[in-house]
C-alpha positions as CSV (number, residue, x, y, z in Angstrom):
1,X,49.0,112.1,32.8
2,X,48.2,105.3,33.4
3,X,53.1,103.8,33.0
4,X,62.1,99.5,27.7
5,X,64.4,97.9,30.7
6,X,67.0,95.0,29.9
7,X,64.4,94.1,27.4
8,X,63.6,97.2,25.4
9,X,61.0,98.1,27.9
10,X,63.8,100.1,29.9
11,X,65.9,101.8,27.4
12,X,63.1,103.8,25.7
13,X,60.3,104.1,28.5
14,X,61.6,107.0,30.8
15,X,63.5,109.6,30.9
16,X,64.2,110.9,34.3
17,X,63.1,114.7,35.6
18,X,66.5,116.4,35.1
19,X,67.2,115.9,31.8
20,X,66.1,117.0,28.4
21,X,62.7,116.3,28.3
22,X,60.1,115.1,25.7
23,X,56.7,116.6,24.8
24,X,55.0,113.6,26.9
25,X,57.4,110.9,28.4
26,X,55.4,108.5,30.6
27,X,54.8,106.1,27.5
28,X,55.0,102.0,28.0
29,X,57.1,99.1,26.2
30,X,56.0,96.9,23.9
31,X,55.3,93.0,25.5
32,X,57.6,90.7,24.8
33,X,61.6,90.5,25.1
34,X,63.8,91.9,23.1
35,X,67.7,90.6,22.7
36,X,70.5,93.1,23.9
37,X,73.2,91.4,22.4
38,X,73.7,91.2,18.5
39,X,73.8,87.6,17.5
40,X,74.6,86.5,13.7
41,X,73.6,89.0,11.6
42,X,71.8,86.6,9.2
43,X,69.8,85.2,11.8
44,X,67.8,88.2,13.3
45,X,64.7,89.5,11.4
46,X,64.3,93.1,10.6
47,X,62.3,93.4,13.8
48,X,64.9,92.1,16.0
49,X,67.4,94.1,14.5
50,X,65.5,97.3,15.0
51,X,64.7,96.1,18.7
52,X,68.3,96.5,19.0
53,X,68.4,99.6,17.6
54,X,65.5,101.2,20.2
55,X,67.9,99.5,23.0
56,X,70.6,101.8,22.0
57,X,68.6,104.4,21.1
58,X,69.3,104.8,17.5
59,X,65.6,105.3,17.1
60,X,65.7,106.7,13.5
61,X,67.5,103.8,12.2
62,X,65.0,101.2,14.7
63,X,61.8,103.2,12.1
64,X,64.1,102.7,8.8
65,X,64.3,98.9,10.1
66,X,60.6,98.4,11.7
67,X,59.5,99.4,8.0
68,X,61.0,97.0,6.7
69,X,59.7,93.7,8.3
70,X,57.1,91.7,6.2
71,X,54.2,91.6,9.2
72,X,52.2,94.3,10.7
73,X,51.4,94.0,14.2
74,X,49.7,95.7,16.7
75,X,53.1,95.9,18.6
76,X,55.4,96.7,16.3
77,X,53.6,100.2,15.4
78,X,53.7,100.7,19.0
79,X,57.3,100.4,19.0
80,X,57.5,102.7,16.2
81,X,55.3,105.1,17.8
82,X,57.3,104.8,20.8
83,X,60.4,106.0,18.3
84,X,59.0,108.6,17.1
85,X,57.8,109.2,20.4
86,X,61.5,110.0,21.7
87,X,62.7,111.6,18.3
88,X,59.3,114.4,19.5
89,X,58.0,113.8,16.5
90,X,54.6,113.6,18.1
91,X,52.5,113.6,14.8
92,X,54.0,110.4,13.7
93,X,54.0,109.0,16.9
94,X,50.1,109.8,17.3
95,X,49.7,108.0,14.0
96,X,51.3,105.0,15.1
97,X,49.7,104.3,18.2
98,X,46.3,104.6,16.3
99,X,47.2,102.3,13.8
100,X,48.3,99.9,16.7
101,X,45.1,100.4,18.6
102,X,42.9,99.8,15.3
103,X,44.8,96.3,14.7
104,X,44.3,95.8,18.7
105,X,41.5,97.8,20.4
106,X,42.7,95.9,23.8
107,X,46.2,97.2,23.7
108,X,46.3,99.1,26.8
109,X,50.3,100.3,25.8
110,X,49.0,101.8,23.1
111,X,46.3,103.0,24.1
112,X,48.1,104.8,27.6
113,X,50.7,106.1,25.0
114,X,48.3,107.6,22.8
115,X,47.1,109.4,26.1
116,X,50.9,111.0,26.9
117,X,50.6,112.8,22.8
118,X,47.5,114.3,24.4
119,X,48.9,115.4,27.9
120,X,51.8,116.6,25.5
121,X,49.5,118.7,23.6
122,X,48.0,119.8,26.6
123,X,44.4,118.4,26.0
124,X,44.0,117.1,29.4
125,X,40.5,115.8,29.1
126,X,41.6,113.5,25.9
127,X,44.4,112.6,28.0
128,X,42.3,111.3,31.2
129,X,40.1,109.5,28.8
130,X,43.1,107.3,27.5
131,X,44.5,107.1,30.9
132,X,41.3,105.7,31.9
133,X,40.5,103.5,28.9
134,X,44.1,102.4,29.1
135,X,43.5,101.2,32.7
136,X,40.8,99.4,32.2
137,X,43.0,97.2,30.2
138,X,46.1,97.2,32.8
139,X,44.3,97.5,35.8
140,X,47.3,96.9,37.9
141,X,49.7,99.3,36.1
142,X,51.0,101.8,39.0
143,X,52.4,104.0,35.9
144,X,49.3,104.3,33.9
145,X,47.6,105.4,37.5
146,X,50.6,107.8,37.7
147,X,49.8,109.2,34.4
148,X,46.1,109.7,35.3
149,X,47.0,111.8,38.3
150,X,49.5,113.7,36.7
151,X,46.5,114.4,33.6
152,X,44.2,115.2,36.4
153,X,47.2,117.7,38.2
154,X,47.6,119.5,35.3
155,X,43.8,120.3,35.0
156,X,43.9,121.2,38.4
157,X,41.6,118.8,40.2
158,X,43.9,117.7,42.9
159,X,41.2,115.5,44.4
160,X,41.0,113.4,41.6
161,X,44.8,113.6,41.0
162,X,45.7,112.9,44.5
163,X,43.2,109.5,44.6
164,X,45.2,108.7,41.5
165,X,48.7,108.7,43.3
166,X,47.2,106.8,46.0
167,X,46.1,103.9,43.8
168,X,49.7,104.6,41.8
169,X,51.4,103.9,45.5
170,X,49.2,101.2,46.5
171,X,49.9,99.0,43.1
172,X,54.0,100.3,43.6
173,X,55.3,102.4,46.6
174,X,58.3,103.1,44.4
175,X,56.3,104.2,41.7
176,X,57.7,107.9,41.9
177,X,61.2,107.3,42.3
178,X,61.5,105.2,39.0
179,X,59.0,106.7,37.1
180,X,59.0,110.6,36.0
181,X,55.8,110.8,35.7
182,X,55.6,114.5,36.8
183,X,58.7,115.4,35.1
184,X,56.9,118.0,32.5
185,X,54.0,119.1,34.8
186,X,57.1,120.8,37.0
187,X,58.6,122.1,33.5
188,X,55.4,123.6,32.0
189,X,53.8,124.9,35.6
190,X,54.6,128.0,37.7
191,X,56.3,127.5,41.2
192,X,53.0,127.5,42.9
193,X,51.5,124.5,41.6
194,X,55.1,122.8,41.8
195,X,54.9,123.8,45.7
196,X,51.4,122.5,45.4
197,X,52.2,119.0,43.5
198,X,54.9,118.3,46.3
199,X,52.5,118.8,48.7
200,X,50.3,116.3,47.2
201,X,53.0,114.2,47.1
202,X,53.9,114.4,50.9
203,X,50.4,113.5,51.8
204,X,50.8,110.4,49.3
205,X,53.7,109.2,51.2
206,X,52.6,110.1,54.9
207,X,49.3,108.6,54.8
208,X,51.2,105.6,53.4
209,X,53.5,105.6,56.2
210,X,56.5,106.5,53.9
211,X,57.9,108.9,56.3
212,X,61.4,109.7,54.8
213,X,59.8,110.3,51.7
214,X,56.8,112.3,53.1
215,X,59.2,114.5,54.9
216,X,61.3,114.9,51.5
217,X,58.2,116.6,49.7
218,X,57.1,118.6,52.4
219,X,60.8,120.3,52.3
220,X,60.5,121.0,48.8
221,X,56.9,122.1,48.9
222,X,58.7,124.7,51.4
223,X,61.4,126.0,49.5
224,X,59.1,126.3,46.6
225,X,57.2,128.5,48.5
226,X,54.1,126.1,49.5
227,X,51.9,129.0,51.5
228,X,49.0,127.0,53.1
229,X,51.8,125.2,55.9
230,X,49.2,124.7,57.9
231,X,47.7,121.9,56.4
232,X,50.6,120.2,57.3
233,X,49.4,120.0,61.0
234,X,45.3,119.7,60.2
235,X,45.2,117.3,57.5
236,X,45.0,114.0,58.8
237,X,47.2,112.2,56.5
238,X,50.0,113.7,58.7
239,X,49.1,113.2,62.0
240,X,51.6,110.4,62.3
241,X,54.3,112.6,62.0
242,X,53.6,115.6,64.9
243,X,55.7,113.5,66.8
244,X,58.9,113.4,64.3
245,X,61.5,115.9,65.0
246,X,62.3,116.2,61.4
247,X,58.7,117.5,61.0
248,X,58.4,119.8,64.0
249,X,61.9,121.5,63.2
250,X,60.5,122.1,59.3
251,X,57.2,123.5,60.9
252,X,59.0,125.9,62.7
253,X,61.3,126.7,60.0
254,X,61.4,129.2,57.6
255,X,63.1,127.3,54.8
256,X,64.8,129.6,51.8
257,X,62.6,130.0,48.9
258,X,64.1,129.0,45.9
């Protein structure tokens, strides 16, 4: 659904809504740093040098190179799943992450990434499961929460999903602007439930006083032809906002269905 920057934590971990998405997307980094700029060639270990690779997103030659460092580590399977990962090659992937879980039952990377081969297989349940085991592990991880809502979305209990963005919010308010967490729900579902997901993201922000933000999703829950408007004005999580004249204009609107 629980989530590889300047280190490779943000080069390989998301790739944003708009563009060509994987299977499952919402996978995390390795620990650890990883160097960006290529020292002497002779002094980086195969691992390094496929780190490098994954940060430039040669990720068949970072699996040629992973293979060919002496250890085995809990983390460097996960990197390899994690390559796999974004060549969609889901099997391998899966295989990877399990091996990196059996060398470290604790590793709550693993283990969340494991849970985004299941959401992309669409086995939900499995999914939540990781998300949850995952979490119990990263307790503070706003994208692992994220995950779980979006696992709990796409089986369509929006209670469960929506007390899972509110924790995701809580632990990071930004945690929907830098994480595309939803980014294959809205591929694989109809226009209804993206209406409905918008709308659950507009109550997220409102009731956390994000009120730019809440007004946002409530626009796009519109257009996409959200049909119950008025729980905009009973649910409670937007009371703060009868007063806005943003909100009042798009309550008496009738915005263009797209």
């Amino acid at each position: 659904m629980v989530s590889v920057t300047a280190t490779l934590a943000r080069s390989a971990l998301l790739v944003t809504a708009g563009a060509a998405l994987l299977p499952a997307q919402n996978f995390l980094p390795p620990q650890g740093p990883t160097p960006v700029s290529t020292p002497v060639h002779s002094q980086l270990s195969a691992e390094d040098r496929a780190d490098i690779f994954m940060a430039r997103k040669m990720y068949r030659e970072a699996i040629d190179t992973y293979g060919l460092a002496p250890e085995t580590s809990a983390t460097r399977w996960n990197k390899m799943g994690i390559a796999y990962h974004q060549l969609q090659d889901l099997r391998s992937a899966k295989k990877n992450y399990e091996q990196a879980i059996r060398l470290d039952p604790n590793y709550g990377e693993a283990i969340n990434n494991l849970g985004t081969i299941y959401y992309g297989q669409q086995s939900y349940r499995r999914a939540v499961r990781q998300y949850k085991k995952a979490l119990r592990e990263l307790p503070e991880s706003a994208s692992i929460e994220s995950n779980l809502g979006t696992a709990y979305f796409a089986r369509k209990d929006y209670k469960k999903a929506a007390d899972a963005y509110e924790k995701a919010m809580q632990l990071d308010p930004d945690v929907f602007e830098h994480h595309s967490t939803y980014g294959i729900l809205l591929q694989n579902n109809n226009v209804g439930e993206r209406a409905k997901f918008h709308y659950y993201l507009a109550k997220t922000y409102a009731k956390n006083g994000l009120t730019d933000r809440a007004l946002l999703y409530i626009r796009k829950s519109l257009e996409e032809g959200f049909d119950e408007r008025r729980k905009f004005l009973e649910d409670p999580e937007f009371s703060s906002l009868k007063n806005n004249e943003e909100f009042r204009a798009l309550m008496k609107s009738e915005p263009r269905v797209l």
